[in-house]
Backbone as a chain_set.jsonl record, in Angstrom:
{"seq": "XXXXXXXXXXXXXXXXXXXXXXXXXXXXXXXXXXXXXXXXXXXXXXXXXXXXXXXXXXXXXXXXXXXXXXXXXXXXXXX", "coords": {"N": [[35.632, -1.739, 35.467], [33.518, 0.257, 35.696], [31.551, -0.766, 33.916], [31.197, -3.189, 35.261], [29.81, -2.232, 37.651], [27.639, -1.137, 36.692], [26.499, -3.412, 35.238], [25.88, -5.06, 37.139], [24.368, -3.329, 38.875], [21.764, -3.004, 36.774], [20.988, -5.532, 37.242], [20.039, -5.991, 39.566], [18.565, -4.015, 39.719], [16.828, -4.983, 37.571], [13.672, -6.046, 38.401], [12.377, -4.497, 39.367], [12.453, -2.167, 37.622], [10.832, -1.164, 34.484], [12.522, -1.24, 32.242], [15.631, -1.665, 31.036], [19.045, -0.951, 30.672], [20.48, -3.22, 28.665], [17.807, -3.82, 27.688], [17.057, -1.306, 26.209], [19.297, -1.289, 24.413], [18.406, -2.753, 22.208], [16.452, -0.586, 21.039], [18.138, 1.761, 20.786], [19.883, 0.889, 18.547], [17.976, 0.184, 16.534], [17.308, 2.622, 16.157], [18.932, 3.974, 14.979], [19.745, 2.465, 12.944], [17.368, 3.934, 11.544], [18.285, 5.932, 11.557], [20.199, 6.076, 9.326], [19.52, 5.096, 7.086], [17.94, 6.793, 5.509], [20.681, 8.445, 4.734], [21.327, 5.964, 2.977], [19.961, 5.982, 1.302], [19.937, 8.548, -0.007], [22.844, 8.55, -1.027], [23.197, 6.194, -2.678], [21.073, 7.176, -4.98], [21.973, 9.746, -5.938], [21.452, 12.057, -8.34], [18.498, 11.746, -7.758], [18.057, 13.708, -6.318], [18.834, 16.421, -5.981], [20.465, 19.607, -5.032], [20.395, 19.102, -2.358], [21.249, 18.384, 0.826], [22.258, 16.407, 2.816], [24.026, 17.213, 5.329], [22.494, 19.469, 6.413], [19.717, 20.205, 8.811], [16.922, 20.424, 7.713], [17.166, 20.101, 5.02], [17.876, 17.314, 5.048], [16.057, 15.92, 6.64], [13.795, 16.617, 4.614], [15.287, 14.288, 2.721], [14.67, 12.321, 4.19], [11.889, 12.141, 4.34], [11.175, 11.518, 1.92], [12.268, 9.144, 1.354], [11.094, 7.129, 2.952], [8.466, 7.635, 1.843], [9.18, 6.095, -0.841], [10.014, 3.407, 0.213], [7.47, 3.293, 1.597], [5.539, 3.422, -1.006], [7.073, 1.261, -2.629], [6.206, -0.816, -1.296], [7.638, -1.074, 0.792], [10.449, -2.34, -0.154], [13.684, -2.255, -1.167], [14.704, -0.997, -4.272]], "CA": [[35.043, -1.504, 36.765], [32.022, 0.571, 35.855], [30.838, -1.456, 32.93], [30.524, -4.339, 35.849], [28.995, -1.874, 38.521], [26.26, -0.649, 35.929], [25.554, -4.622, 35.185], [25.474, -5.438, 38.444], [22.949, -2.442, 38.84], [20.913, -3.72, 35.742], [20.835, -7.018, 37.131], [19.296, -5.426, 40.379], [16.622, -3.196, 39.409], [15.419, -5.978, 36.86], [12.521, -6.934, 39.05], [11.452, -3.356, 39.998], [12.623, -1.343, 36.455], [10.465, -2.368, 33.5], [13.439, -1.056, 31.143], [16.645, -2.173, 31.846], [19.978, -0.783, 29.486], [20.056, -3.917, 27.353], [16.855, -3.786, 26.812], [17.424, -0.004, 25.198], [20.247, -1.706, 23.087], [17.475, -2.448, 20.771], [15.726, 1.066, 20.668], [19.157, 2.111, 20.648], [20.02, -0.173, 17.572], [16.868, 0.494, 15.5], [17.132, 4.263, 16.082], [20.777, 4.809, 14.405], [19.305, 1.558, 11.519], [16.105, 4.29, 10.928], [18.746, 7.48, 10.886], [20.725, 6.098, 8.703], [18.656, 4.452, 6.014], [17.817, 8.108, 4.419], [21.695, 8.429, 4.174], [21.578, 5.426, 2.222], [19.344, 6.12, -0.119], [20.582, 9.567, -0.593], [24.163, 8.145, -1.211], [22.474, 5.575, -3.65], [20.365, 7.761, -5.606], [22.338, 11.597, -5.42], [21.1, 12.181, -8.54], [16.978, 12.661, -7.906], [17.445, 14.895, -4.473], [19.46, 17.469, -6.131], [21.171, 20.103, -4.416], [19.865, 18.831, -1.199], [23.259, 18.696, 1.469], [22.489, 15.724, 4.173], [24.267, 17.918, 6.781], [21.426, 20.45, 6.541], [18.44, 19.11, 9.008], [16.221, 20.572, 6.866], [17.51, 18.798, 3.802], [17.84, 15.75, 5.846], [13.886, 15.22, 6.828], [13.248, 16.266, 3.12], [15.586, 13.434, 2.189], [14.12, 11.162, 4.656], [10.459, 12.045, 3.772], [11.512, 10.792, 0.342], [13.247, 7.667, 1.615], [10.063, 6.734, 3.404], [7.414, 7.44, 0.5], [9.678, 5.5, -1.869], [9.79, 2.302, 0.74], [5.853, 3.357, 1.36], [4.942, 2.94, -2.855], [7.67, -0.132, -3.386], [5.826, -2.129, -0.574], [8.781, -1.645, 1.931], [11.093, -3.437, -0.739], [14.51, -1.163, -2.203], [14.823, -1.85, -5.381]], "C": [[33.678, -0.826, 36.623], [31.666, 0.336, 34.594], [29.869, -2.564, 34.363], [29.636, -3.798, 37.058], [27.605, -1.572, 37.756], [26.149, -1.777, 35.547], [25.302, -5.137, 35.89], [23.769, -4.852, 39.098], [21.791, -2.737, 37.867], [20.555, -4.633, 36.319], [19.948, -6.456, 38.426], [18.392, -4.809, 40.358], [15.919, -4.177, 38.58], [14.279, -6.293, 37.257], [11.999, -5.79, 39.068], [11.591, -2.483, 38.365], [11.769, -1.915, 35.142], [11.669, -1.993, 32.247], [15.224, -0.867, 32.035], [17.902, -1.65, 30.443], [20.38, -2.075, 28.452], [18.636, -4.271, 27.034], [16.857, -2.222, 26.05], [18.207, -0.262, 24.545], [19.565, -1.705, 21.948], [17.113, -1.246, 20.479], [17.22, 1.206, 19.85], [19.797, 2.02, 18.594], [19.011, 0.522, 16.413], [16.424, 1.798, 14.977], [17.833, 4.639, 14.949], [20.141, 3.692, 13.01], [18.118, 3.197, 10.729], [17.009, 5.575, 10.545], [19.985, 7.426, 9.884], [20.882, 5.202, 7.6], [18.653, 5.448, 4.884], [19.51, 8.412, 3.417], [22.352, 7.876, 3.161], [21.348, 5.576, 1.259], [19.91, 7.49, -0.779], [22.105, 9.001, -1.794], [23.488, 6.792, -2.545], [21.837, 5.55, -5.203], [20.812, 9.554, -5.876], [21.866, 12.554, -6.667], [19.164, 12.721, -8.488], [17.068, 13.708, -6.644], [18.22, 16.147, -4.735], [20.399, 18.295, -5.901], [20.929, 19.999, -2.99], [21.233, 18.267, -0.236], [21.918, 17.936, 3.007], [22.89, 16.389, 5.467], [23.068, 18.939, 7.12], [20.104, 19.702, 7.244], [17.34, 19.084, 8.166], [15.945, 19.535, 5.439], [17.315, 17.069, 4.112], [16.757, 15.051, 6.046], [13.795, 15.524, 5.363], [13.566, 14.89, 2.346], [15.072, 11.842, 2.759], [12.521, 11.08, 4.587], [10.748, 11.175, 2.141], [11.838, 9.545, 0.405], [12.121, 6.839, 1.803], [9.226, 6.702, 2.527], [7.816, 6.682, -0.263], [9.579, 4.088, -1.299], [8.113, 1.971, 1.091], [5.208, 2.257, -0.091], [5.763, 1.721, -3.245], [6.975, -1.127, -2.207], [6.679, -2.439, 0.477], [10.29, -2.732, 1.366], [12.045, -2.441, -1.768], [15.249, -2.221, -3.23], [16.461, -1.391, -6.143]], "O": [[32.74, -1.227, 37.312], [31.401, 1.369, 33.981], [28.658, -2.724, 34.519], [28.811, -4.565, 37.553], [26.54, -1.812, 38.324], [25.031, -1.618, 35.057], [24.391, -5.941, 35.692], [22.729, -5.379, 39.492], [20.693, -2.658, 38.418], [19.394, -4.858, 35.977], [18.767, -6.551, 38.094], [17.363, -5.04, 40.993], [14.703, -4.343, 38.681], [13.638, -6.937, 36.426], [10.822, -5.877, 38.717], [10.47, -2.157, 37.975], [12.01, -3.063, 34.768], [11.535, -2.672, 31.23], [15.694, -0.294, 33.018], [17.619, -1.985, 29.293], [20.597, -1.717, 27.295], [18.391, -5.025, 26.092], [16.451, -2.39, 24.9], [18.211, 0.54, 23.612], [19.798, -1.038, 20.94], [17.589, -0.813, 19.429], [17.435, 0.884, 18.682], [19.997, 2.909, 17.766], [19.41, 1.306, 15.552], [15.693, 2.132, 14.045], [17.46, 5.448, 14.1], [20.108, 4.297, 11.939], [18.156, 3.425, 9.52], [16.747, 6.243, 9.544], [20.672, 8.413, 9.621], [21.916, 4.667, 7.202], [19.094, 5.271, 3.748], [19.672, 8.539, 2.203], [23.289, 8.34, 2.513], [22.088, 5.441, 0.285], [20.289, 7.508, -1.95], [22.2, 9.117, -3.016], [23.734, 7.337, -3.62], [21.883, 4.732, -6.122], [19.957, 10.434, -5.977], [21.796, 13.753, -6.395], [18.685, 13.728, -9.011], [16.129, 14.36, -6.188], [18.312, 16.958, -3.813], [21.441, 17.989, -6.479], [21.331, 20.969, -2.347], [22.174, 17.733, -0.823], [21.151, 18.527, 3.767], [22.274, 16.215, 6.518], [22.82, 19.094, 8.316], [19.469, 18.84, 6.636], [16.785, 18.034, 7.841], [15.102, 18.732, 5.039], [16.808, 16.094, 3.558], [16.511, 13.885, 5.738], [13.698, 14.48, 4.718], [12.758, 14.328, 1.606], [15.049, 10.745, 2.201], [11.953, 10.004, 4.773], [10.197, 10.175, 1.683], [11.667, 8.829, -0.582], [11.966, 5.884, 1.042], [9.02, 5.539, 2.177], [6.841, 6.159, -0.802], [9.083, 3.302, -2.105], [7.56, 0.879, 0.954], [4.742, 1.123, -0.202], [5.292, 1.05, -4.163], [7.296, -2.312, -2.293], [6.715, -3.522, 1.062], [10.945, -3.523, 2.044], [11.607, -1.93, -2.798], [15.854, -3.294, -3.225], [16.857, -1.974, -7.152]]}, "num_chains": 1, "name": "protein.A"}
């Protein structure tokens, strides 16, 4: 019942809303792909990042600054 009232409502503002909840599926989508890329590589590689602890945000942007420079210098290509 309120899956079909909120697509009903989607389907209604379409003309007046320029963002509509499946169109945020993507964002949505590409957000959780970008926050959990670093995880990969961590989990991948646990060796070079040290004592560095994923749950820590801190640790976490360090590990995802790293994730990023490494896809940066390979050309966007994990090797």
């Amino acid at each position: 019942m309120v899956m079909r009232l909120a697509w009903s409502r989607c389907r209604l503002l379409k003309c007046t809303q320029p963002l509509c909840h499946r169109d945020l599926v993507a964002v949505k989508q590409v957000t959780c792909l970008l926050a959990v890329l670093p995880l990969a590589f961590f989990l991948g590689s646990q060796s070079q990042f040290g004592r560095l602890n994923p749950l820590n945000p801190r640790d976490y942007f360090h590990i995802a600054r790293k994730a990023v420079r490494a896809l940066k210098d390979n050309n966007l290509k994990v090797r």
